[in-house]
VOBA-1610 file (N, C-alpha, C; in pm, whole numbers, padded with zeros to 5 digits, always signed):
BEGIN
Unk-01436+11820+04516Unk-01451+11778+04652Unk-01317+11782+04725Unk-01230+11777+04667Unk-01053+11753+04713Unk-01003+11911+04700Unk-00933+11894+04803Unk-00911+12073+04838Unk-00758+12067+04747Unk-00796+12175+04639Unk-00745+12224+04534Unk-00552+12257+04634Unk-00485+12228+04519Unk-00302+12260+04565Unk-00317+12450+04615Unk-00351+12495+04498Unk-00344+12647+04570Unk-00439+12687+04663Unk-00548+12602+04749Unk-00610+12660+04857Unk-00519+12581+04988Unk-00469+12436+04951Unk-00340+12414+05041Unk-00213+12493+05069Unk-00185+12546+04970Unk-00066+12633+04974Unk-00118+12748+05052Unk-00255+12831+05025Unk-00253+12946+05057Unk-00264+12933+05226Unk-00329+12784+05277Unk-00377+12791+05403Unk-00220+12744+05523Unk-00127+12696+05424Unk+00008+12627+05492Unk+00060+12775+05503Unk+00083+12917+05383Unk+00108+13042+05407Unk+00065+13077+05553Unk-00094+13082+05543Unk-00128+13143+05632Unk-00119+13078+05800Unk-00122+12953+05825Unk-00149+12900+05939Unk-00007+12865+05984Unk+00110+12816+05917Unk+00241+12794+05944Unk+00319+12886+05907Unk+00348+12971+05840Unk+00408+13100+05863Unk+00506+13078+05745Unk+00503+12989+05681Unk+00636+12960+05602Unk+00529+12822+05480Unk+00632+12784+05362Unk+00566+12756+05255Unk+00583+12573+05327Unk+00732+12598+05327Unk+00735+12481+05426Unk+00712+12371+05544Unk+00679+12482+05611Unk+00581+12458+05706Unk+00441+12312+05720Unk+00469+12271+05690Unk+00297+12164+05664Unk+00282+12086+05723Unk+00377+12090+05846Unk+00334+11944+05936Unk+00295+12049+06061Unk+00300+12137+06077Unk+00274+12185+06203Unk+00167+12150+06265Unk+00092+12141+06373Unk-00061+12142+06415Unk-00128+12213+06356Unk-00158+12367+06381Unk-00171+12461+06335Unk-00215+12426+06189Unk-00114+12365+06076Unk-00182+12377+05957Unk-00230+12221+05923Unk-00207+12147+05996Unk-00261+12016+06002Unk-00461+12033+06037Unk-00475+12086+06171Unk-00615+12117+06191Unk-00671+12225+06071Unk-00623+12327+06003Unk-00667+12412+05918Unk-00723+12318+05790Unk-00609+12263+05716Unk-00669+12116+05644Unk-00757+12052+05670Unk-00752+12013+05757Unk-00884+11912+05822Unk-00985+11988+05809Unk-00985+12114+05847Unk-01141+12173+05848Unk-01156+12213+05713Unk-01108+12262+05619Unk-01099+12274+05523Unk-01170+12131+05427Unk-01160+12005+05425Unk-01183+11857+05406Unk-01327+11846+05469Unk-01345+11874+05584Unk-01466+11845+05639Unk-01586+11959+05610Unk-01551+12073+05566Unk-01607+12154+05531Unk-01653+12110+05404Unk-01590+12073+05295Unk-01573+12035+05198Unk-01698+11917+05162Unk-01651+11819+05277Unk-01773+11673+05287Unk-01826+11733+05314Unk-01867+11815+05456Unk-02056+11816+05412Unk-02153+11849+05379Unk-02037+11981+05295Unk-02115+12053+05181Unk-02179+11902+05072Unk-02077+11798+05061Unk-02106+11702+04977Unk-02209+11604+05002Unk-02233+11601+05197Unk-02333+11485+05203Unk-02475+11570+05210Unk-02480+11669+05230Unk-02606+11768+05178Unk-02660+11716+05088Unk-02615+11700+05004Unk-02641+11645+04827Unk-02676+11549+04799Unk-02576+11443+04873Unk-02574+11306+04857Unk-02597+11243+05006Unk-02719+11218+05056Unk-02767+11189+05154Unk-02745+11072+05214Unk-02727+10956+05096Unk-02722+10787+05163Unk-02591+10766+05139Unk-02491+10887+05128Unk-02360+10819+05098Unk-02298+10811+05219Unk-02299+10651+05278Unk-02259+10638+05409Unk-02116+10593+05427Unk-02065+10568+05301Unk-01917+10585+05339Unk-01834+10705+05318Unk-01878+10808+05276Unk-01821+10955+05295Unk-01885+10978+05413Unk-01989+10959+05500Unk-01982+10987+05617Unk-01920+10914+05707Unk-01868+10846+05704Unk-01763+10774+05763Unk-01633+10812+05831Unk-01577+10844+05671Unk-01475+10937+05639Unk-01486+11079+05690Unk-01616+11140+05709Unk-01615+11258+05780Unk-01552+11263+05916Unk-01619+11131+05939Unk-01635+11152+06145Unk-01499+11071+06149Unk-01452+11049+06123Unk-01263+10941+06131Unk-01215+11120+06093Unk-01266+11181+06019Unk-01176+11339+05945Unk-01217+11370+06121Unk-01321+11407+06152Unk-01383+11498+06288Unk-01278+11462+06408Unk-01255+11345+06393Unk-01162+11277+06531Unk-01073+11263+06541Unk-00987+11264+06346Unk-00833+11313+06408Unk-00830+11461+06443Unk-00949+11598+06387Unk-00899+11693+06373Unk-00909+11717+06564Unk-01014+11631+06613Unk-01031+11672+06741Unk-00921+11599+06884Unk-00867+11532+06801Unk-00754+11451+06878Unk-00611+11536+06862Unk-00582+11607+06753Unk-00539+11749+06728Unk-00558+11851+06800Unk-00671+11898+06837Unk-00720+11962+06888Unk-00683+11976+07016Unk-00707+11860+07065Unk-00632+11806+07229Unk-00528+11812+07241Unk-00427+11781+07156Unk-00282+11793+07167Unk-00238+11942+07172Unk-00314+12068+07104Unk-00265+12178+07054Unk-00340+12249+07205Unk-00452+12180+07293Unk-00487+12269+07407Unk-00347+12187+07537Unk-00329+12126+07492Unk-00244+12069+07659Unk-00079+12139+07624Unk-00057+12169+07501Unk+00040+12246+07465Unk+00067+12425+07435Unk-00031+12444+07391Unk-00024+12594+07392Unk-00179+12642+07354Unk-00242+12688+07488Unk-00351+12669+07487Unk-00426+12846+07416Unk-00332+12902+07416Unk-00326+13101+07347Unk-00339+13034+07167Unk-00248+12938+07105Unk-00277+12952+06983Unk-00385+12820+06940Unk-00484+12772+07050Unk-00567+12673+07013Unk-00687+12772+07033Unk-00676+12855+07145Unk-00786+12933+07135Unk-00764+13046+06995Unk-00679+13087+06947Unk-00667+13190+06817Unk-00739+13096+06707Unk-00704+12981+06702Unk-00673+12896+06559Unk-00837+12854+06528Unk-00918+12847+06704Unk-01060+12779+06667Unk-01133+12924+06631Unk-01073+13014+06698Unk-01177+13139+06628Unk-01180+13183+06507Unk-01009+13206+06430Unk-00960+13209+06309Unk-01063+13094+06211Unk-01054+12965+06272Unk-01117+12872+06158Unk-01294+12867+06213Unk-01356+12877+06282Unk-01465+12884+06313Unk-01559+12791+06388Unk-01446+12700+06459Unk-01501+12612+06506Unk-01537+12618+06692Unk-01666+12561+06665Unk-01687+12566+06781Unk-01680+12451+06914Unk-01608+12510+07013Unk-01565+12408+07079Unk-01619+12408+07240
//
């Protein structure tokens, strides 16, 4: 359920440009969707587990409070980043 070190690494490569990189927005929202993708593949399964859905929608609202910060700032790589990750906004 916990997103494996080498699918973090590969997504900090790809979304921050550098290994170092991991606080950026950019690979901060990639994580997040990555996590939430993750849950609800899990609450599919597990239907009454109402404190992983919890944890989803607190995951949904920092990634979307993120989200907000990355459109009032550079609104060319918020539109790349939601098409790149698939979210619809």
């Amino acid at each position: 359920m916990a997103v494996t070190k080498k699918t973090k690494n590969d997504l900090v490569k790809k979304y921050g440009g550098s290994e170092t990189n991991t606080g950026s927005t950019e690979v901060q929202v990639a994580l997040l969707t990555e996590r939430i993708n993750d849950m609800t593949r899990h609450l599919q399964t597990h239907v009454k587990d109402h404190s992983s859905r919890r944890s989803l929608l607190k995951l949904v609202g920092q990634r979307k409070r993120l989200l907000t910060y990355l459109t009032s700032t550079d609104i060319e790589k918020y539109r790349s980043l939601i098409g790149e990750l698939g979210i619809r906004k």
